[in-house]
C-alpha positions as semicolon CSV with decimal commas, in nm:
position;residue;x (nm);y (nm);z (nm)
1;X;-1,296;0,712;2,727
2;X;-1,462;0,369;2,730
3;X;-1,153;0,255;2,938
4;X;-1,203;0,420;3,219
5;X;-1,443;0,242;3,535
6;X;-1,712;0,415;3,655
7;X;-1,876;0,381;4,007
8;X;-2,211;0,249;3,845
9;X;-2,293;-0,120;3,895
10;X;-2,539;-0,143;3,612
11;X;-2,268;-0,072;3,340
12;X;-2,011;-0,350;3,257
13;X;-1,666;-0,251;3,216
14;X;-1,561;-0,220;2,824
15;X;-1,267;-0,456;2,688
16;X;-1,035;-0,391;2,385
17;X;-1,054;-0,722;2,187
18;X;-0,714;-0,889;2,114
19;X;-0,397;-1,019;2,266
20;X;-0,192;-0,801;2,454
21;X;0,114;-0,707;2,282
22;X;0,430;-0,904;2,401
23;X;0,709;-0,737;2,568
24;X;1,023;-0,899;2,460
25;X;0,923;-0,904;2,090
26;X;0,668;-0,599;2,029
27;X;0,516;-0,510;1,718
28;X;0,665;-0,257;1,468
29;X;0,545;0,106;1,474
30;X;0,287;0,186;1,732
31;X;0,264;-0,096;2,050
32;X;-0,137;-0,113;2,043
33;X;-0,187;-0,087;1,655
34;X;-0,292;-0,464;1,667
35;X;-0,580;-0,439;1,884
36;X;-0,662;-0,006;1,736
37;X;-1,003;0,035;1,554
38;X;-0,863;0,324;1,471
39;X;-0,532;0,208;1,299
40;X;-0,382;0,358;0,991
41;X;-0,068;0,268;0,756
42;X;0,186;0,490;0,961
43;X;0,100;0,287;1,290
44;X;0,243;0,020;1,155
45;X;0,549;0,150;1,070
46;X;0,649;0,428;1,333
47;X;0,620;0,465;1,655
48;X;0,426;0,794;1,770
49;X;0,566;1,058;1,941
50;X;0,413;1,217;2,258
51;X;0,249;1,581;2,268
52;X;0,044;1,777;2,475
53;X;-0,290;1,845;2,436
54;X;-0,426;2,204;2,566
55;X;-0,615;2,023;2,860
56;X;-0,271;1,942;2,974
57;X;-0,280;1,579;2,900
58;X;-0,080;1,407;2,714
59;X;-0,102;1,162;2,415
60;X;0,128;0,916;2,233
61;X;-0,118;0,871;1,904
62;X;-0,137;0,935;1,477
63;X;-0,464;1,047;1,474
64;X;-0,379;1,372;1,703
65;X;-0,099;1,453;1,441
């Protein structure tokens, strides 16, 4: 995950590009689909539901589904 800081000094901390959603007036479907590469048609619309993945995390996205 790009997201996540590592300890190294030499490599700069990644960014997702976009505004951050607002909280009184979020968007329809999925909160991040505005700022996803990876958004599809049903992100827009719904929001997804959260299931566990067999390394015992969890996930709250369309593409797992």
């Amino acid at each position: 995950m790009t997201s996540v800081p590592t300890l190294r000094e030499d490599k700069k901390l990644s960014f997702i590009p976009g505004e951050v959603p607002s909280l009184i007036n979020p968007p329809s479907g999925c909160r991040f689909h505005p700022r996803c590469p990876y958004v599809m048609d049903i992100c827009r619309r719904e929001d997804p539901p959260m299931i566990d993945l067999k390394d015992g995390r969890k996930v709250a996205c369309w593409l797992y589904h």
